[in-house]
N, C-alpha and C positions, 0 to 999 in steps of 0.2 A: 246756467239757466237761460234759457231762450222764450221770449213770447208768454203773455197770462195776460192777467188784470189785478186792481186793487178794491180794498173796502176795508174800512173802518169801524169800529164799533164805539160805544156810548165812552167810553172812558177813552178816546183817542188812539189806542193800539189801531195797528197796520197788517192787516191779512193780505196774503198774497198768494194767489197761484199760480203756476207755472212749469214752465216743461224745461227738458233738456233737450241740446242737439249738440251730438256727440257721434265718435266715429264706434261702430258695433259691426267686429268681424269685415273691416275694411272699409263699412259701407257707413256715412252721413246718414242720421235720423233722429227724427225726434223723439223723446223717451224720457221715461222718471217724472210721470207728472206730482206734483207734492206743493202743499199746502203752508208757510210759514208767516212768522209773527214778527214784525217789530214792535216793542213796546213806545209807549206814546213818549216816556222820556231821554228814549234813546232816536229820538225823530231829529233830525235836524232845523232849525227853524230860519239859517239861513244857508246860500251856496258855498262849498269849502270841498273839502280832500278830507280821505279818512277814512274810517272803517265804520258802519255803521253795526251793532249788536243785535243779533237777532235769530228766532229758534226755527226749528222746525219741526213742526207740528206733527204732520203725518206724511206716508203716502198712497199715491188712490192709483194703484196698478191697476184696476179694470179700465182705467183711459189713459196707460200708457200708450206710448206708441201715439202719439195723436199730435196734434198745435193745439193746446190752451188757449183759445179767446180770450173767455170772460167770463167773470167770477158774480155772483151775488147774493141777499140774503134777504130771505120775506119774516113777517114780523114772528112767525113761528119758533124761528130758529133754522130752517129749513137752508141751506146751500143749494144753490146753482151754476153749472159748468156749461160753458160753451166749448164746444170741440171742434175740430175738420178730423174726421176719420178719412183716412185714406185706402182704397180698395185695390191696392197690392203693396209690392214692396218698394218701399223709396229708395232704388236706385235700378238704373243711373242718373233716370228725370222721373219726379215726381208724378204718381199716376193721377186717376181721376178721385173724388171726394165725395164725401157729404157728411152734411152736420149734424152734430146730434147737441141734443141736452139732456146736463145728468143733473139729477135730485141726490142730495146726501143730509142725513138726519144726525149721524154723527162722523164724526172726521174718521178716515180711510174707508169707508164704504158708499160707496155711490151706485145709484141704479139707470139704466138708460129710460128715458120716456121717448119712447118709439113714435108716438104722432107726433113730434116735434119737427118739421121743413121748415128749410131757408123761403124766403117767400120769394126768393129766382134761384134758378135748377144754376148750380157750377160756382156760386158764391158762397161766402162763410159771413158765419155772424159771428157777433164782434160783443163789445159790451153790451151788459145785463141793466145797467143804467139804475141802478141801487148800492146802496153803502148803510142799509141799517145789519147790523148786525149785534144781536142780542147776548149775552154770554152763556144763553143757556145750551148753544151748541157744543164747546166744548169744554166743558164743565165736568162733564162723565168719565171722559178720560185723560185729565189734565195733570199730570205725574212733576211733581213740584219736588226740586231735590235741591237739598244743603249738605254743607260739609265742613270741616276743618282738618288740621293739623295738629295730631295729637302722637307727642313721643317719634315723630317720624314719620309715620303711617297716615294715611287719607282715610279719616271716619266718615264717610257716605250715608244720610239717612233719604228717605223718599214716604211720601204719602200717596196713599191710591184712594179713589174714589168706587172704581169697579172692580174690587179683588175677585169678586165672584166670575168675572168671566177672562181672568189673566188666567194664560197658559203659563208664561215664565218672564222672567225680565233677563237683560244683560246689561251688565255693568261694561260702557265703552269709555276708553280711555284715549288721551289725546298729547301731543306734545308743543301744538303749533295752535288748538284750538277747532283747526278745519277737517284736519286728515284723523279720523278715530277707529277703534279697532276694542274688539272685544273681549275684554280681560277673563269677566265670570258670569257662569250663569247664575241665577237666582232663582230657584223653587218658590211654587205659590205659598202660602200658608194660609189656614184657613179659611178654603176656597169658599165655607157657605155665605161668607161676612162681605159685605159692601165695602167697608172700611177697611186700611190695614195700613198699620208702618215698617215700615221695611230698613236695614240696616247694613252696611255691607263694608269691610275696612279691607284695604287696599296696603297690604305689608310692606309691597315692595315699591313705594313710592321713594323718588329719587331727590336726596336731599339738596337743595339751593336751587332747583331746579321748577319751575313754572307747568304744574298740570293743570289737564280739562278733563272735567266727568260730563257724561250727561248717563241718561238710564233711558236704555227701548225698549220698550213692553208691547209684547205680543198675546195677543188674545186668542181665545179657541179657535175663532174663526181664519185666523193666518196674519188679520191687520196687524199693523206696527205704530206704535204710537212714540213720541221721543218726548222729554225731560226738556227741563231748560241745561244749558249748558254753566256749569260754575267752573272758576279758576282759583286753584289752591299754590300758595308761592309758599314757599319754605325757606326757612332757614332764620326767619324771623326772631325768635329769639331759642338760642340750647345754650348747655353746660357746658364751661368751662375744663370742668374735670365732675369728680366724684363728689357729691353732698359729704363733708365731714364733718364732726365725728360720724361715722356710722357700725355700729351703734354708737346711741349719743346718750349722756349722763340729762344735760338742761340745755342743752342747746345746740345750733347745727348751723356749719359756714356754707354760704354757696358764693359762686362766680360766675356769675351769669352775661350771656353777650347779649349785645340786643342789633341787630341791623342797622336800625335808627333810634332816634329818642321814644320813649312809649311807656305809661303805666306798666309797671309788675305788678301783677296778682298774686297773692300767694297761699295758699289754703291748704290745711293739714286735716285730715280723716281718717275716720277708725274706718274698720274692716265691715262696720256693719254701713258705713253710707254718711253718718253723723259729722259733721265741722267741726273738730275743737277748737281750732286757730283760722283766721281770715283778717289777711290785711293788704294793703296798698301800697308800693313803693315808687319812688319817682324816678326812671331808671334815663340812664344817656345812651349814646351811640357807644357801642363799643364794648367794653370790660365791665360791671356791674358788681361789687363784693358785697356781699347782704351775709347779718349776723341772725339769729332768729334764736331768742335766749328768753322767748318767755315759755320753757317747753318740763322745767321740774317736775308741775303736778303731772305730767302726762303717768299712766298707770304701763307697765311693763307690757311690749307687745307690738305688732308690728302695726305703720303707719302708712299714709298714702300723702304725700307732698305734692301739690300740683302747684305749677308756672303756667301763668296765662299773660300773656301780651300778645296785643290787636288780634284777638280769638286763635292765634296759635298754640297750643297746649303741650307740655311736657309733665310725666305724670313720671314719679321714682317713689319705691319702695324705702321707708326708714326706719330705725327700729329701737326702741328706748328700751335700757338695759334695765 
């Protein structure tokens, strides 16, 4: 990232935009103008070392290629972009300029407003000298995703605000957090509806191993909009070996590991969805042996036993004879 500005909104989050400059086909230039968020409690409040957390929102290729000045926000909602458009190519010395300002109503699309001059011919403007920023700008396309660990596999769910004008999403997957890549596409579903939650499980997730999702949703129009990013760690708590007896008369042994110390959950269901059994165990680092013998009345037929510690989940099939 090279070169932008800042602004803040009512709840303390951190908008930012900005460009890149990176080498393209040998040649040094500025490129990938895009738009991201830090959240207010991921701000730091004094000077240190570290990683600070933070998304990214969109981006606005109609002013790639450019320097980002300066970023703003009128009470509307409305965004504003200061640019240096450049009138050839940057390289080998950067040619001559001019500024422009772009209006954007929602995030990735931006419009030029053409009467906009620097007020002297061969300079650039610079800050917009505003930080209100309302939430109602990116609210429309604001793709919120959760997930867990369930039997192995990464359960991904997401909510949309604007179903009716998503082309498609992809599900991107990550190992480090930074570097992502795209696992799956994801078809709209009932494109007439505003609203939509969406679902997407990830089989081949690598067990003890640290993933990142986020989800990019594309719209009719070509924009890209990103997800927040979540980190799924595994290996939290699995089985030992097999649930025995299986099939079970009254009762069932399990041996359960746990990472670290952590609540076991333990819940038994029928096939229609209903809890017959739900309880709480107080489990250690390590090896865990649980007896689970209050299971006679259970009526002949198969069951559903789920493990939950700190929201990672294992779900196994059981079966009373």
């Amino acid at each position: 990232m090279f070169n932008g500005d800042i602004a803040f909104d009512n709840s303390g989050n951190m908008f930012f935009a900005t460009a890149a400059f990176k080498r393209v086909t040998g040649v040094s230039k500025y490129t990938d103008a895009r738009l991201f968020r830090i959240n207010a409690a991921n701000l730091p409040t004094v000077a240190g070392v570290g990683i600070i957390p933070m998304t990214l929102i969109s981006d606005y290729n109609t002013i790639d290629s450019t320097v980002l000045n300066g970023v703003g926000f009128n009470g509307a909602g409305n965004m504003f972009m200061t640019t240096r458009r450049y009138l050839g190519p940057q390289a080998p010395t950067m040619p001559p300029y001019r500024s422009e300002l772009y209006a954007s109503s929602l995030t990735g699309s931006s419009t030029l407003m053409p009467a906009f001059a620097p007020p002297t011919a061969g300079t650039s403007s610079s800050d917009l000298s505003t930080c209100y920023f309302p939430t109602a700008i990116l609210a429309k396309f604001d793709v919120r995703l959760t997930g867990q660990n369930i039997s192995g596999s990464s359960s991904l769910k997401w909510d949309v605000n604007a179903n009716n004008e998503v082309q498609y999403f992809e599900v991107q997957k990550s190992r480090d957090g930074a570097n992502f890549e795209t696992i799956s596409r994801v078809e709209v579903v009932n494109p007439d509806q505003l609203n939509q939650k969406y679902s997407y499980t990830d089989a081949s997730a690598e067990n003890g191993s640290a993933k990142y999702y986020r989800i990019r949703e594309v719209t009719q129009g070509g924009t890209r909009y990103y997800s927040n990013i979540i980190k799924l760690n595994g290996n939290k708590i699995s089985l030992n070996s097999k649930i025995k007896p299986n099939p079970f008369v009254n009762q069932v042994e399990l041996s359960v590991q746990l990472a670290t110390a952590n609540n076991i959950s333990v819940r038994i269901s029928n096939q229609s969805g209903a809890v017959l059994f739900q309880r709480s165990y107080k489990g250690n680092a390590g090896t865990n042996n649980l007896t689970i013998s209050e299971l006679a009345n259970f009526k002949p037929g198969v069951y559903i036993l789920e493990l939950n510690s700190d929201n990672e989940i294992i779900r196994e099939k059981i079966i009373k004879q």
